[in-house]
DSSP file (Angstrom, degrees, kcal/mol; ACC not computed):
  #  RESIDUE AA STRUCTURE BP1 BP2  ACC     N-H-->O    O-->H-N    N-H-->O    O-->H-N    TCO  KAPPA ALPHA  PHI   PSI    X-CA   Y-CA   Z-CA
    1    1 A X              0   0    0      0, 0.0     5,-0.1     0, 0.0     2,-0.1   0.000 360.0 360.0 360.0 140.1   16.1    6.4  -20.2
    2    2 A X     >  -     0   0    0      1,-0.2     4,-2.7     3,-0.1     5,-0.4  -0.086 360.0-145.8 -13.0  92.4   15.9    9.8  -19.7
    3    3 A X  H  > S+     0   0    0      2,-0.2     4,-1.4     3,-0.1    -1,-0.2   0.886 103.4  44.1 -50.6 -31.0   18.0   10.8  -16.3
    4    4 A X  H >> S+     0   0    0      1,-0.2     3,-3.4     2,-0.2     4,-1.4   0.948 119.9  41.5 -92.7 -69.2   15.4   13.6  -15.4
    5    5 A X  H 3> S+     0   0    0      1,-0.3     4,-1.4     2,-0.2    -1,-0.2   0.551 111.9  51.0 -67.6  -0.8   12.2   11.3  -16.2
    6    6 A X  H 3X S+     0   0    0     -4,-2.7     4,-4.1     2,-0.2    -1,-0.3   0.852 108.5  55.5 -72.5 -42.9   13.9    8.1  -14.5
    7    7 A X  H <X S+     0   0    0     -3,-3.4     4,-2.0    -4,-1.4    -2,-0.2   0.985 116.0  45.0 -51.5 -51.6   14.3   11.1  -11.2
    8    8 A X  H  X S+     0   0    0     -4,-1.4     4,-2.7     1,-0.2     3,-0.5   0.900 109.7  48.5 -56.3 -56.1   10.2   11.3  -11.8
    9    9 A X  H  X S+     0   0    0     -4,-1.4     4,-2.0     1,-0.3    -1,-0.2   0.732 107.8  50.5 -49.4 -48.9    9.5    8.0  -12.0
   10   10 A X  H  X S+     0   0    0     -4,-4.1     4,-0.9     2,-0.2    -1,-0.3   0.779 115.2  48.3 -79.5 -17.8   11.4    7.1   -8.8
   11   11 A X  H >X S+     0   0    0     -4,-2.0     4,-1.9    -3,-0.5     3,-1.5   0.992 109.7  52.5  -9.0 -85.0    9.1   10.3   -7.2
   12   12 A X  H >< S+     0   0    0     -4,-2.7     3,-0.6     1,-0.3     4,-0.4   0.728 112.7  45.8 -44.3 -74.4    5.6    8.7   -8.9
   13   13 A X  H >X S+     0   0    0     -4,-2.0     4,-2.1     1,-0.4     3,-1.1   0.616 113.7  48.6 -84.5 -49.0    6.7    5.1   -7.0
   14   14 A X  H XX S+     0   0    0     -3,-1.5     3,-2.4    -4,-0.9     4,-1.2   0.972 120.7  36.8 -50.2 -83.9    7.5    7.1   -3.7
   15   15 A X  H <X S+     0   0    0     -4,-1.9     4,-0.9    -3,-0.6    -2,-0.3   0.445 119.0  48.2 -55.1 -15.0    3.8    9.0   -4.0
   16   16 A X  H <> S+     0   0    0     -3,-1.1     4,-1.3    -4,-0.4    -1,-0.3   0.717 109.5  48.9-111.6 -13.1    2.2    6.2   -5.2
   17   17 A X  H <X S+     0   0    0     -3,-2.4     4,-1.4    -4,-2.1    -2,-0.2   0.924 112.3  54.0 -60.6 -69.4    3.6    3.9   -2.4
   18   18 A X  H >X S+     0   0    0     -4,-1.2     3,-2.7     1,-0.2     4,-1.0   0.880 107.9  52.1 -19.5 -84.8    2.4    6.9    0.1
   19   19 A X  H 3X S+     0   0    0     -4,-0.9     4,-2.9     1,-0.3     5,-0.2   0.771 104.0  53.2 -18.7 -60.2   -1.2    6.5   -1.6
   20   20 A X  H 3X S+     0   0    0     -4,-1.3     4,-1.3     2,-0.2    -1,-0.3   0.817 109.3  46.0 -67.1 -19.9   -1.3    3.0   -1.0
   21   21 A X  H XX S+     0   0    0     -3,-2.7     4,-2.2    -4,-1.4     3,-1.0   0.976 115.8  54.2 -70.7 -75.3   -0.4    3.3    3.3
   22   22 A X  H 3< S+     0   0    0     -4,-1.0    -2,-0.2     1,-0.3    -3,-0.2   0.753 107.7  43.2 -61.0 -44.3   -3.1    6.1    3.1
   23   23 A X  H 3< S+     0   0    0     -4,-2.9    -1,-0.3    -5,-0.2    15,-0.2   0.896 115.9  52.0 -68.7 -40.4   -5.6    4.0    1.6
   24   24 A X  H << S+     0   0    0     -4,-1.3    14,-0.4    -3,-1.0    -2,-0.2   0.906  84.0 104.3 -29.7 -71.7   -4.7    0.9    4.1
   25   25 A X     <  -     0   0    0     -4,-2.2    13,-0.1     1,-0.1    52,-0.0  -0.034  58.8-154.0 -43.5 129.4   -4.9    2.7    7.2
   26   26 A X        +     0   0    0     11,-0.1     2,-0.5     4,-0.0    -1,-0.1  -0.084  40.9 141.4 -87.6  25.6   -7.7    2.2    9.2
   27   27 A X    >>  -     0   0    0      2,-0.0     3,-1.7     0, 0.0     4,-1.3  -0.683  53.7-117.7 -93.3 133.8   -7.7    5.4   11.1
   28   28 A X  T 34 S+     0   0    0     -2,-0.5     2,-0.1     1,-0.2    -2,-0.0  -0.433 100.2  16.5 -27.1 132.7  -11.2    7.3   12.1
   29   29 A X  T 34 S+     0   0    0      1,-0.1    -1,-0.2     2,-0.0    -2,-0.0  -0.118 107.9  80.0 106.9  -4.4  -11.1   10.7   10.3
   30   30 A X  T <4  +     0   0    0     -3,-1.7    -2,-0.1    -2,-0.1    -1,-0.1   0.754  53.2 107.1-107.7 -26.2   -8.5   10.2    7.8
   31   31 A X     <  -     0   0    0     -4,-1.3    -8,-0.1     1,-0.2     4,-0.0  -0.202  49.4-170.0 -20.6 136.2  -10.3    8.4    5.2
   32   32 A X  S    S-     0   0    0     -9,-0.0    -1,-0.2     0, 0.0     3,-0.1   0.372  83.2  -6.4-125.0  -5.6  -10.5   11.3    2.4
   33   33 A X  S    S+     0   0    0      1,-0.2     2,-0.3     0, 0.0    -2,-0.1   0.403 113.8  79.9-170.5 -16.6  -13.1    9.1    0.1
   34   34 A X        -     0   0    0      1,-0.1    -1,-0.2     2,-0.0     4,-0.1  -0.718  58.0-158.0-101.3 149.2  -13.7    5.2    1.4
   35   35 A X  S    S+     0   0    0     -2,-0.3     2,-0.2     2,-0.1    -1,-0.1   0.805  73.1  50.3-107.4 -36.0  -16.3    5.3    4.4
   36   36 A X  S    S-     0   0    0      1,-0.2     2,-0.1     3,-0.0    -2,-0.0  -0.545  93.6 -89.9-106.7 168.4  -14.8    1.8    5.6
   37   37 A X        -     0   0    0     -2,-0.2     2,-1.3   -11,-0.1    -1,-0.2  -0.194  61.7 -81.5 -63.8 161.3  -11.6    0.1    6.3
   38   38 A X        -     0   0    0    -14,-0.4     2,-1.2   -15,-0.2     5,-0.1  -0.589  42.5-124.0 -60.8  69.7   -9.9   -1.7    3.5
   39   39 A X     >  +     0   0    0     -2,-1.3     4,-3.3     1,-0.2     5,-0.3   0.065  33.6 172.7  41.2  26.0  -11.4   -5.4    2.8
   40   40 A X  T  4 S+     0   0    0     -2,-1.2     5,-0.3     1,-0.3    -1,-0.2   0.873  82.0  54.9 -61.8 -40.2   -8.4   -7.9    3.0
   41   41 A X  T  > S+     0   0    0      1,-0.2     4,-0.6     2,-0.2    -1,-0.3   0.796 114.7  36.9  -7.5 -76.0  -10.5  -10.7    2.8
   42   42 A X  H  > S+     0   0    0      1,-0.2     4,-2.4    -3,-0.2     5,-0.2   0.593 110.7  66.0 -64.4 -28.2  -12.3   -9.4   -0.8
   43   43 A X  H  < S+     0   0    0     -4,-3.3     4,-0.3     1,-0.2    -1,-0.2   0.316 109.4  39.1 -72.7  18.7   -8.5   -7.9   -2.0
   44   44 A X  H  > S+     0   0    0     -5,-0.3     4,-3.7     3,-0.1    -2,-0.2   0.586 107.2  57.2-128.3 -25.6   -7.5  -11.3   -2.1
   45   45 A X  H  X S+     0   0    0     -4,-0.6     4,-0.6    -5,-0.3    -2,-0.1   0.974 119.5  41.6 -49.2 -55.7  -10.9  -12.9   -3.6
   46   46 A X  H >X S+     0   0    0     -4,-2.4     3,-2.4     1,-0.2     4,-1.6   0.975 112.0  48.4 -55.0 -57.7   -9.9  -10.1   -6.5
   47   47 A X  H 34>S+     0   0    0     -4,-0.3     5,-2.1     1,-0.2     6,-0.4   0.935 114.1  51.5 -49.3 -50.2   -6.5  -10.7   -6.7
   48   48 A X  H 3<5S+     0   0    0     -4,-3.7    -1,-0.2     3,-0.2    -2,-0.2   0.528 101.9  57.1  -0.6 -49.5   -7.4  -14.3   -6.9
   49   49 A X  H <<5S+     0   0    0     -3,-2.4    -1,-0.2    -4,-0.6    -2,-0.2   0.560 112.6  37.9-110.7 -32.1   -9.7  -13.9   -9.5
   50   50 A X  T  <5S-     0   0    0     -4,-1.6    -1,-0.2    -3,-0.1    -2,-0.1   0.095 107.3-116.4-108.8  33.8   -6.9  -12.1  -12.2
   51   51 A X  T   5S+     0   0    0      1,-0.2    -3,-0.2    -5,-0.1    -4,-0.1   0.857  82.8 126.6  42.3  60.6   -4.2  -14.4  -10.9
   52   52 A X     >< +     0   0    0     -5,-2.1     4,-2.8    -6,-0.1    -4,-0.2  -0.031  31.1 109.4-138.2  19.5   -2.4  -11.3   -9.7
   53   53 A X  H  > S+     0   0    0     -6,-0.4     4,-2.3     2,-0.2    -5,-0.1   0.861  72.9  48.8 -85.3 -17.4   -1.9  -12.4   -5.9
   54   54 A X  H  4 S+     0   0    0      2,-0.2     5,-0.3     1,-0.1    -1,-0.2   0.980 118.3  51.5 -75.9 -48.6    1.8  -13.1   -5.3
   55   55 A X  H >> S+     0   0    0      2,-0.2     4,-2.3     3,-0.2     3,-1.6   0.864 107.4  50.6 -20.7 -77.0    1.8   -9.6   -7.1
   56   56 A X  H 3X S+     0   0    0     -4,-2.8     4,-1.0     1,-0.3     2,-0.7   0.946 115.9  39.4 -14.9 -87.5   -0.6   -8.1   -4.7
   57   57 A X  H 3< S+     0   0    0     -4,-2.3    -1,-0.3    34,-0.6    -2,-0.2  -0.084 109.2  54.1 -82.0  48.7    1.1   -9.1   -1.7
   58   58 A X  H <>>S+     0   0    0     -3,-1.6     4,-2.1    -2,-0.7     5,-0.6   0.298 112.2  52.3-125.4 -53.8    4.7   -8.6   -2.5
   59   59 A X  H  <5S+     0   0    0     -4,-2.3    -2,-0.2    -5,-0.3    -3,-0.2   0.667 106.6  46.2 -57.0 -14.4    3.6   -5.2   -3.3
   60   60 A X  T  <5S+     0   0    0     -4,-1.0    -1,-0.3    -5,-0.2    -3,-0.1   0.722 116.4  51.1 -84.7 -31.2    1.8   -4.3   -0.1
   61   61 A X  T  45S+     0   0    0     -3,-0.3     3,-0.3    -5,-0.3    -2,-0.2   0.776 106.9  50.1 -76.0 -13.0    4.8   -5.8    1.7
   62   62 A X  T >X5S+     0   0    0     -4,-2.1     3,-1.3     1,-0.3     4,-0.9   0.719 113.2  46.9-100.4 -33.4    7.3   -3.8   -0.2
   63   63 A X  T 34<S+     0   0    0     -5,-0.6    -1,-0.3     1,-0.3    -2,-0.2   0.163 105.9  55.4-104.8  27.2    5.4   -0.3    0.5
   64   64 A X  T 34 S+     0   0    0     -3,-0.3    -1,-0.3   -43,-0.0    -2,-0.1   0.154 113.7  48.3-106.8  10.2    4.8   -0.8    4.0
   65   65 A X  T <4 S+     0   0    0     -3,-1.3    -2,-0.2    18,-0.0     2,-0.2   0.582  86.2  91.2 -99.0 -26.4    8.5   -1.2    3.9
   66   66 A X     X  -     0   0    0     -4,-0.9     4,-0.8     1,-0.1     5,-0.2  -0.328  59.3-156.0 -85.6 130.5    9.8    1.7    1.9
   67   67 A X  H  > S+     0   0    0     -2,-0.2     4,-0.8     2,-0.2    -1,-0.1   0.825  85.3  58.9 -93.5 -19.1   10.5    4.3    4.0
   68   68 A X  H  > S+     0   0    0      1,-0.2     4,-2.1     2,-0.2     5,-0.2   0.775 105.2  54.9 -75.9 -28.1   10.1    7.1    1.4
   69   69 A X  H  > S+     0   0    0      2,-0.2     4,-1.8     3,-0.1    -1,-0.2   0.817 110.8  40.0 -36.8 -50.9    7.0    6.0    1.0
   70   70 A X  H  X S+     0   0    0     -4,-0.8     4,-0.9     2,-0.2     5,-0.4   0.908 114.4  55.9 -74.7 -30.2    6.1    6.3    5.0
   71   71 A X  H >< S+     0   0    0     -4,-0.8     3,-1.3     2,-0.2    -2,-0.2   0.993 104.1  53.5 -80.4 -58.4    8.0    9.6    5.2
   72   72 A X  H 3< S+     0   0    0     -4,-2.1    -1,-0.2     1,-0.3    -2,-0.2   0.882 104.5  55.1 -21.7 -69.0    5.8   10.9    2.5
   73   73 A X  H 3< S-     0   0    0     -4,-1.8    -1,-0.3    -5,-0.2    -2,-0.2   0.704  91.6-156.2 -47.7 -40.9    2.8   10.1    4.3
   74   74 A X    <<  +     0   0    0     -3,-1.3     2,-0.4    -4,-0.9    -3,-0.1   0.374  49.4  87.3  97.7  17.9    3.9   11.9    7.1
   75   75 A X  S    S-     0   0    0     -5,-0.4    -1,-0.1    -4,-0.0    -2,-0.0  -0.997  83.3 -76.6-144.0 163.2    2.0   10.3    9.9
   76   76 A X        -     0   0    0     -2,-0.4     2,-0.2     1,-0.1    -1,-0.0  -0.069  45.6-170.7 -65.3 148.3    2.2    7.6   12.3
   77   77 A X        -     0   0    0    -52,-0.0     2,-1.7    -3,-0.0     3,-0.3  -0.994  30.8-149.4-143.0 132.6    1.5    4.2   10.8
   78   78 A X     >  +     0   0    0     -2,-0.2     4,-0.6     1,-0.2    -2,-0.0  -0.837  39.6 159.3 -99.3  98.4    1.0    1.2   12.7
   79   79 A X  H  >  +     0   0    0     -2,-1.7     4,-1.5     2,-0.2    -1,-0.2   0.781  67.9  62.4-110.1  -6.7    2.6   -0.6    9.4
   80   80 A X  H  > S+     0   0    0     -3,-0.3     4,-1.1     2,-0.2     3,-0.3   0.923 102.7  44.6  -8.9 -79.9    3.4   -3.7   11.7
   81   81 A X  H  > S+     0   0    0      1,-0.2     4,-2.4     2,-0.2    -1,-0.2   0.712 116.4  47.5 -74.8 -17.1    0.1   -4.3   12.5
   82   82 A X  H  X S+     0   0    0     -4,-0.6     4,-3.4     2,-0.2    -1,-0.2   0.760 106.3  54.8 -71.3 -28.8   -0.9   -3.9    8.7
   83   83 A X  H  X S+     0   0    0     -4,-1.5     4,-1.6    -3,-0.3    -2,-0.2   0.855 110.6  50.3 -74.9 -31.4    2.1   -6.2    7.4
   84   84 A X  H >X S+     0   0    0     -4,-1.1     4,-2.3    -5,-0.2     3,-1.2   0.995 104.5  59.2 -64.2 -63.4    0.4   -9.1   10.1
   85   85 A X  H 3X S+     0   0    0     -4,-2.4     4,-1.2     1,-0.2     5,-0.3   0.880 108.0  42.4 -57.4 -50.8   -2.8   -8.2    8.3
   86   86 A X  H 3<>S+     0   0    0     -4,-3.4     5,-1.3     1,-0.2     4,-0.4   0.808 119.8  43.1 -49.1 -21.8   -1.2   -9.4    4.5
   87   87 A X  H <<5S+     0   0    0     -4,-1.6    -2,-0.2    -3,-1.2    -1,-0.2   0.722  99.3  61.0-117.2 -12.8    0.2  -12.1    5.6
   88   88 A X  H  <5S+     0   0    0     -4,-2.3    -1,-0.1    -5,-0.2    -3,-0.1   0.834 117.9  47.7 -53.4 -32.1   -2.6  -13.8    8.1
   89   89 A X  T  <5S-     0   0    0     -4,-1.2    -2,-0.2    -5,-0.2    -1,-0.1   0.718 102.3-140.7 -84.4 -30.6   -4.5  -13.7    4.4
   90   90 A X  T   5       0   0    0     -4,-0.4    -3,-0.2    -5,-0.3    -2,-0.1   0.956 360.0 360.0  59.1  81.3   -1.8  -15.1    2.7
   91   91 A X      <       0   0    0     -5,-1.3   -34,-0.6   -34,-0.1    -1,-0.2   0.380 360.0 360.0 -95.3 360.0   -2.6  -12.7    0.2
């Protein structure tokens, strides 16, 4: 592969990692387009539903892990209490 578009790629994964904390979070005022908290309950019904759950939660555990990801994001994240929340669901 391409050295500059492999440099992009590992960027996209950073930003898209970001994306996924921001949509997670539960904080009052930071929502930019969901009016409620995130569903874990119903993400796991879905994932469920396409046989996509080990998937699902490895990948929520792995971006609340990444740290370029959190740094991106650029504000405090309780990603603790969020990692508790994947795995009480045993997503």
């Amino acid at each position: 592969m391409n050295p500059s578009r492999l440099e992009w790629l590992r960027g996209k994964v950073i930003k898209d990692g970001s994306d996924i904390i921001a949509l997670l979070e539960d904080k009052s005022g930071r929502r930019a387009f969901l009016n409620e908290a995130v569903d874990f309950a119903q993400m796991k019904k879905i994932a469920a539903s396409h046989k996509i759950t080990d998937l699902v939660r490895e990948t929520l555990k792995e971006v609340l892990k990444d740290e370029g990801a959190i740094s991106l994001y650029n504000r405090p994240v309780d990603t603790k209490t969020l990692l508790i929340s994947v795995e009480k669901l045993n997503l």
